[in-house]
Structure formats: C-alpha cells, structure tokens
N, C-alpha and C positions, 0 to 999 in steps of 0.2 A: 532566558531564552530556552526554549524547552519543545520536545515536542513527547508525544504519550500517547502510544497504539492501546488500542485495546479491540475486545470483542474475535480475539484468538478461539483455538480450542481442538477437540476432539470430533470428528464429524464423519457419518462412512462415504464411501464413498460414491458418486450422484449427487450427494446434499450438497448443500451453499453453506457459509459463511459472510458476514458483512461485516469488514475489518472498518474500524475509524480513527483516525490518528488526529489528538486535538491540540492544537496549538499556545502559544504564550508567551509574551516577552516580544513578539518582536510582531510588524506590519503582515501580517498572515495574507492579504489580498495583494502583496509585491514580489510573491515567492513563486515560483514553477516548484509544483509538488511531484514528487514520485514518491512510489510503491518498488521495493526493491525485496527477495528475498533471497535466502543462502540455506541451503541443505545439505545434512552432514556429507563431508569431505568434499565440498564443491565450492564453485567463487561465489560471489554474492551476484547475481543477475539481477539487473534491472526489467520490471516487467510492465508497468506503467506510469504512464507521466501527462502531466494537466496543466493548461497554462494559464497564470498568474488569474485570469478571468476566467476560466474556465472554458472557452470556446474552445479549446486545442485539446484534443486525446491522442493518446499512440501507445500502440500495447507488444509487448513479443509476441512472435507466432506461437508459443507455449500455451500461452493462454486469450490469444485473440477470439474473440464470440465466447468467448465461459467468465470474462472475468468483466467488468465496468468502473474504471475511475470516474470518482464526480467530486463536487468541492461545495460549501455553503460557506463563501465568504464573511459572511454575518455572524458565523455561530464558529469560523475560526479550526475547520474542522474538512480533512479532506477522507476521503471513503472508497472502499476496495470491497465491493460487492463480487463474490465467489461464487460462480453456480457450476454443476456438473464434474463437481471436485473429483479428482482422481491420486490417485496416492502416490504420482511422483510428484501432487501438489505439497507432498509434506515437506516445510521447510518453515524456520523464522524469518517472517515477514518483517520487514522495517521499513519507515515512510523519512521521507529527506525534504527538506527545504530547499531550495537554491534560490540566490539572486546575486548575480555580478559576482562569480566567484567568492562567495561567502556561502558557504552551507552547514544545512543543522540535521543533526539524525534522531531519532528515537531510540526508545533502547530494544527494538522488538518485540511481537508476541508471535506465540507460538502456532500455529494450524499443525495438525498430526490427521491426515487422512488413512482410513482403514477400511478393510479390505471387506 
C-alpha cells in the first residue's frame, strides 16, 4: 500500500506547478483523495479533496480558483494542478487516501515558491 508524490519543485512565483500522487497496493477508484500541505512551523492544512469518482471537488479558500484537483482512475494517479503560485504557497505537499476510516499518506514533495 503505498502512495508517491512527485512533480515537486522550485518555481517563481505566477508559474504553476502540476503535483501527481500515484497509487499502489490497494483499490485506487474506492478511495476519497486529498491534497494536504504543511509549511514550516504551521499544521498541516488540508487544501483539496476528490471524490472516489471524481464528480465531487472542494478546495480551501487559500487556494480556490489557482489550484485544480482531478483523478484518472485508470492510470491510479490523482493530480494537483498549481497555477498563479505565490510564495506563501511554499510548503510540502502530501496527497491521502481515505475510505471507511482507513487511510494512506505519501511521504511528500516539496513546492518552494520565490520571489
């Protein structure tokens, strides 16, 4: 059971970012996904989340209209498309599994926006 961000990085700030978090081990199209990140000395906030089908989005006001979760149940793999990046978007990003009180994390990548 495994989950694995990637497509992190260094970006200034305006540019995008398109994070993808690929899945493994377990039913990938039974899961509610979220995009969760944490910036140094802060909690970890959840920012978006997709439901098992994909029909259902919700985003923080942080990043509502700049950021887009989507999902490709086929290919096992859910995605956090970045636009308009601003540099209190610097934090590690992490993507979650849920289903019935069972949940899976990844281990993070990094976004560092600059100035």
């Amino acid at each position: 059971v495994q989950l694995v961000e990637s497509g992190g990085g260094l970006v200034q700030a305006g540019g995008s970012l398109l994070l993808s978090c690929s899945a493994s081990g377990f039913t990938f199209s039974s899961y509610v996904m979220t995009w969760y990140r944490q910036a140094p000395g802060k909690e970890r906030e959840l920012i978006a989340i997709i439901s098992s089908a994909g029909g259902s989005t919700n985003y923080a006001d942080s990043v509502k209209g700049r950021f887009t979760i989507s999902r490709d149940n086929a290919k096992n793999t859910v995605y956090l498309q970045m636009n308009s990046l601003k540099t209190e978007d610097t934090a590690v990003y992490y993507c979650k599994a849920d289903r019935g009180g069972s949940a899976v994390w990844g281990q993070g990548t990094q976004v560092t926006v600059s100035s």
